[in-house]
N, C-alpha and C positions, 0 to 999 in steps of 0.2 A: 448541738446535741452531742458532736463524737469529741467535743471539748471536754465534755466530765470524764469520757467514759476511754479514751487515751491519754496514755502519762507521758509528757513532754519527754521524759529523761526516754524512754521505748524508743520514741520515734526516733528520738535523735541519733540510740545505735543504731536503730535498722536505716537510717538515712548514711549514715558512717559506714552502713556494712554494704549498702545497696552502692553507693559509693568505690569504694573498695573492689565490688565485685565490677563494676562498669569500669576503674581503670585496668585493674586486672584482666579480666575476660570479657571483653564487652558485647561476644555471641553468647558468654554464659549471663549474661545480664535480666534478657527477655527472660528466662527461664525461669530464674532464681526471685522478681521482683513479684509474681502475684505470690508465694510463698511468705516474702517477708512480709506484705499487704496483710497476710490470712495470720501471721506470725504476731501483728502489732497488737490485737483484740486477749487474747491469754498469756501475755507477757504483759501487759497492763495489768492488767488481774493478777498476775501474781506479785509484782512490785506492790498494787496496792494492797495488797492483802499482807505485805511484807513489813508496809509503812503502818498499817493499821494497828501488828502484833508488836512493833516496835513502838508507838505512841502507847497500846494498853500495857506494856511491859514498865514502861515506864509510869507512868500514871501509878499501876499499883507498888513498884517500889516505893513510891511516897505516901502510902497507905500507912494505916497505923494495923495493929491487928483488931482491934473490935471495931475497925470500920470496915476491913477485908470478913469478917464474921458476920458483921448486918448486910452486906450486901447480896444481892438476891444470885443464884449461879442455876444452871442450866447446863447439866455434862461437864461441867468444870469451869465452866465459862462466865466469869462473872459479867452483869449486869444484860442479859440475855432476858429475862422474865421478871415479872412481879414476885413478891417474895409471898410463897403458902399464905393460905388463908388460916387464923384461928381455927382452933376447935370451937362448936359451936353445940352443945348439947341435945340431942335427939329428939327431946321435947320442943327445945326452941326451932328445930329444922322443922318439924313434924306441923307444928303452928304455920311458921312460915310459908310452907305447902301450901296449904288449906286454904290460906289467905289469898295466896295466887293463884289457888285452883278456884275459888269462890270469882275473885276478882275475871278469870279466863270468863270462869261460865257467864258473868253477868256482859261481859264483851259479846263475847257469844251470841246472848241473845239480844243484842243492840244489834249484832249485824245481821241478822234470822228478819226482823222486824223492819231493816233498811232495804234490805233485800226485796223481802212481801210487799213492800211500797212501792218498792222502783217497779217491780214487774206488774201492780196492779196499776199505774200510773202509766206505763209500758202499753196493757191488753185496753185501757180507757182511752189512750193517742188511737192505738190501734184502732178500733171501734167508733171514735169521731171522726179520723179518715175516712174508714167508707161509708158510713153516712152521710158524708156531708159531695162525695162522691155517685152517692146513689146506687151505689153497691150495699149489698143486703146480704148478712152472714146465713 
């Protein structure tokens, strides 16, 4: 797990620096080492985040311009989200409604009528238990 999520190149300064500090000061050692431990976690992160804006920097230098145009952006960000949807006419929205309002309500009453079953199916368990127990409601 902490294999994806630590960048070899991190470790390896703070190995070189934890290093460093043990021949240098090797009473400042204990001090200094759960710092670089707490240090490896957001210095990975920002390496990767560093490799990531250098792969998409590159990637869209080789963009042509009506490809950097269709592609979808988010705050500036391309390839973040799906690109807007159509316009779709207010009659055709207003249809489509209806249709899924229709469709809801007849769900609706599929599940009204699964319901009414289980619970009468439920109160008739009920009811053959204690009879068959000799208890008498």
């Amino acid at each position: 797990m902490l294999k994806h999520c630590l960048n070899w190149k991190v470790l390896a300064g703070l190995g070189a620096v934890a290093l460093g500090v043990l021949v240098v000061s090797p009473g400042l050692f204990v001090r200094v080492l759960p710092w670089l431990i707490v240090a490896a976690c957001p210095l990975s992160m920002l390496v990767m985040m560093a490799g990531m804006g250098a792969m998409q920097m590159k990637d869209g230098a080789g963009r042509s311009a009506d490809d950097a145009a269709q592609a979808p952006q988010v705050a500036g960000l391309p390839c973040c989200s799906a690109p807007p949807p159509a316009r779709v006419p207010a009659r055709d929205q207003v249809a489509a409604l209806k249709a899924q309002l229709a469709g809801l309500a007849a769900e609706q009453e599929r599940i009204a009528h699964e319901i009414a079953r289980l619970e009468r199916d439920a109160a008739e368990g009920d009811a053959a238990g204690q009879t068959a127990t000799g208890v008498r409601a």
